[in-house]
C-alpha positions as semicolon CSV with decimal commas, in nm:
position;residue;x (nm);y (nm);z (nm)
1;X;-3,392;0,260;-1,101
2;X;-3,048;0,408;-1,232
3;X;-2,786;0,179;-1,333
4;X;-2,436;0,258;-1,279
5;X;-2,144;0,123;-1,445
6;X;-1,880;0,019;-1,244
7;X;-1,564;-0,085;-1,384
8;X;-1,371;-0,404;-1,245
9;X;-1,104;-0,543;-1,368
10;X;-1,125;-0,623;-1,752
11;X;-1,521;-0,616;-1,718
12;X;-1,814;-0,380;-1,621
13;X;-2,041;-0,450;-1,363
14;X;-2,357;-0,276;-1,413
15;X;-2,525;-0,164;-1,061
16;X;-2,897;-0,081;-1,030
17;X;-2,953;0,172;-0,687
18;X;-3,304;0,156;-0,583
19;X;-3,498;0,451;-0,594
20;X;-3,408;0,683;-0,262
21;X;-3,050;0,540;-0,214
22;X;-2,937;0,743;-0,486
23;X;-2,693;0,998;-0,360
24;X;-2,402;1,144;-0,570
25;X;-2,131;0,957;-0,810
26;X;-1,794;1,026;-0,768
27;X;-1,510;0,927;-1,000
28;X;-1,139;0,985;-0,965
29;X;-0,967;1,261;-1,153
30;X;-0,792;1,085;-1,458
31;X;-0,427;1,012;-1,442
32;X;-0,119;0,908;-1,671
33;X;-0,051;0,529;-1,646
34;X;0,305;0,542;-1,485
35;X;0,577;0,224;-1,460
36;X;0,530;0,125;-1,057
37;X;0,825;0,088;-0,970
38;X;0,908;0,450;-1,094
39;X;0,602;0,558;-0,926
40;X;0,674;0,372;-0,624
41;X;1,040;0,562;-0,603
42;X;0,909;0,861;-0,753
43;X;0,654;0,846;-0,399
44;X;0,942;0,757;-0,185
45;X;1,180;1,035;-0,335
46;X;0,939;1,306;-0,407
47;X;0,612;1,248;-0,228
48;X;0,317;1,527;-0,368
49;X;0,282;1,624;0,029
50;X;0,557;1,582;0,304
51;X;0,914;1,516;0,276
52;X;1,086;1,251;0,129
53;X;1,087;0,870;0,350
54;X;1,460;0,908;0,403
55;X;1,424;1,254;0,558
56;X;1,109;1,143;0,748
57;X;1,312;0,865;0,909
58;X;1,645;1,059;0,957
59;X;1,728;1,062;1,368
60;X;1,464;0,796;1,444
61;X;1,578;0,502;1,688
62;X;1,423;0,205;1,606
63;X;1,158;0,119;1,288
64;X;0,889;-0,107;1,281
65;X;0,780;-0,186;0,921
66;X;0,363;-0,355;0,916
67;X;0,355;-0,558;0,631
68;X;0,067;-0,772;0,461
69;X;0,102;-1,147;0,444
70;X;0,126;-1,342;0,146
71;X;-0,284;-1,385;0,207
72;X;-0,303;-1,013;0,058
73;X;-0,333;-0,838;-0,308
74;X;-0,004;-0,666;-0,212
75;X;0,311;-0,697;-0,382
76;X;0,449;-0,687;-0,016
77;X;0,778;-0,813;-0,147
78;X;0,816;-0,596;-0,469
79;X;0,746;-0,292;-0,233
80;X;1,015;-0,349;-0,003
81;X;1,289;-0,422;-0,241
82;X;1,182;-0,094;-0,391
83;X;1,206;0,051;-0,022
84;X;1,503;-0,127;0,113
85;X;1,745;0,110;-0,015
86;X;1,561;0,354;0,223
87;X;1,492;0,125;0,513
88;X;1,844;-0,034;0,518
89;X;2,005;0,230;0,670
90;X;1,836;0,131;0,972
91;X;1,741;-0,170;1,288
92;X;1,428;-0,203;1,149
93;X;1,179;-0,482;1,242
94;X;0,892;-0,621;1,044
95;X;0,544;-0,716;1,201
96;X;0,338;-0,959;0,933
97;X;-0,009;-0,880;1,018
98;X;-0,190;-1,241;0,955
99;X;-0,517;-1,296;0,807
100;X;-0,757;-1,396;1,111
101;X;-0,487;-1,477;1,340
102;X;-0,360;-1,204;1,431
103;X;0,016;-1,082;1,382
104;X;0,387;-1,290;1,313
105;X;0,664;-1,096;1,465
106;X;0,941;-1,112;1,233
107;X;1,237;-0,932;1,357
108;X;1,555;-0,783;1,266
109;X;1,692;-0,906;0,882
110;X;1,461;-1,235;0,851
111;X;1,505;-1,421;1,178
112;X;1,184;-1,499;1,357
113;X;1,121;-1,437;1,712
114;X;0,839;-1,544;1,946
């Protein structure tokens, strides 16, 4: 039975795939370790595909930001202080989306509605 490494975390976990569920093993092309916050504006700025957020969002009317809650691995709040220079320009709303509950509707700056 092979036995695949699989790296988590700090550690390796060590995976044995029975015999006829073997099918092929991927990995991810290796990459630079980058600062995230430069790589978050560096995505925001100069995406690798598309044009840049500010230019994707120039003439829209209204924005509606989806957000994790605090429930999540995200650094929800480190991203958008990264992205509010972008995202300020504009009436933009924020929808929390709730573990199991369903979504908070957060609107405008902070205030909560319904």
């Amino acid at each position: 039975m092979p036995i695949v490494p699989i790296p988590y975390g700090e550690q390796t976990i060590h995976l044995q795939i029975p015999e006829g569920h073997w099918g092929e093993l991927l990995f991810p092309a290796p990459t630079a370790a980058i600062h995230m916050e430069k790589g978050v504006r560096q995505a925001v700025e100069n995406p690798d595909r598309g044009e840049p957020l500010f230019e994707f969002l120039a003439g829209c009317r209204s924005l509606l930001v989806i957000v994790n809650d605090r429930t999540r691995p995200t650094p929800t709040a480190w991203i958008l202080k990264v992205l509010w220079p972008e995202l300020s320009a504009f009436s933009a709303k924020f929808l929390v989306a709730t573990k199991g509950a369903g979504f908070s509707r957060i609107s405008g700056h902070g205030s909560k509605t319904g």
